[in-house]
N, C-alpha and C positions, 0 to 999 in steps of 0.2 A: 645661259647661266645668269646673263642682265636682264633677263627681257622683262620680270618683273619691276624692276628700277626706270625701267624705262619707260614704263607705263607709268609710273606714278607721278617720274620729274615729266615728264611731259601733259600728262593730266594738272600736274601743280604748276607748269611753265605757261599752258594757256588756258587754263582756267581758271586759278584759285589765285594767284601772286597777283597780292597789294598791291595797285598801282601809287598809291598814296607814299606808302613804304618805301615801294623803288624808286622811286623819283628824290627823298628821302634821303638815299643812301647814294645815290647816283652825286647828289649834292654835298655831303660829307664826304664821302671818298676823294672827292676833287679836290675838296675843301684841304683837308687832308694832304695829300699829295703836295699842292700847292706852298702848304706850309713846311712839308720835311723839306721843299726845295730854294725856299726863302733861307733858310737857319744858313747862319756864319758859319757853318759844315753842314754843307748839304748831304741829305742823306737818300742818295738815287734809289736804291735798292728798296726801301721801305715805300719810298714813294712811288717806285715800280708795281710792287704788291695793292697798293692804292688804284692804283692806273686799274688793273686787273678787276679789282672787285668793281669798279667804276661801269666799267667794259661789260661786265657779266650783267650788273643791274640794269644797262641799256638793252643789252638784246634781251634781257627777260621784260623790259617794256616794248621793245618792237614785238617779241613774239604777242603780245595781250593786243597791239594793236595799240597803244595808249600815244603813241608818239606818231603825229603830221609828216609827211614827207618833207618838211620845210623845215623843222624841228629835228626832225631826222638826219640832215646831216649836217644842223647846228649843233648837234651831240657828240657826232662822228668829229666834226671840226674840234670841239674841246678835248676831245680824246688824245687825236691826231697831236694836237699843239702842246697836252700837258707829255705826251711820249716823249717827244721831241726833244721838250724841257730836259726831260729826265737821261736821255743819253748826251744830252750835249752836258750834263752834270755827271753822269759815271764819266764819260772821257774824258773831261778836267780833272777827275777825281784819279783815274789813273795816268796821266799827264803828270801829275803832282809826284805819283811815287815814282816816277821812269819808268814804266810801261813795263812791272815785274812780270816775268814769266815770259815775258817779246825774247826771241830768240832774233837777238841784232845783227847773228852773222849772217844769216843768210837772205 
């Protein structure tokens, strides 16, 4: 039922996708992120969604081949550290309300 689709993101994941582009977008998204998680309310969740497109435009530059093994997980490394960021910001962020929905009895 996919197999057409799959042919094509995979023809378009290692042959046609803009390295220029990705790299591009690999750098806004962080950019991005970084800033939802700076604001005097942090906004983890959007900055989540950031993290994500970040992630996808990396593996669409490892699949092209466009990224060094040494680069490769200086990428991984900024990934790694903006995630991090990001949950130790949702869990102040629910910290902040009491932990709604935590079932304290048990």
């Amino acid at each position: 039922m996919f197999h057409q689709n799959e042919v094509e993101q995979s023809t378009y994941n290692f042959e046609y996708a803009d390295v220029d582009f990705l790299f591009t977008c690999f750098e806004q998204y962080e950019k991005e992120a970084q800033q939802l998680l700076a604001l005097e309310n942090p906004l983890p969740l959007p900055a989540y969604e950031r993290i994500l497109k970040a992630a996808h435009s990396f593996n669409l530059l490892d699949a092209r081949k466009a990224i060094s093994v040494t680069e490769r997980q200086r990428y991984i490394l900024r990934i790694r550290t903006l995630t991090k960021a990001v949950a130790e910001a949702y869990y102040a962020s629910r910290e902040a309300l009491g932990f709604p929905m935590c079932n304290k009895d048990k």
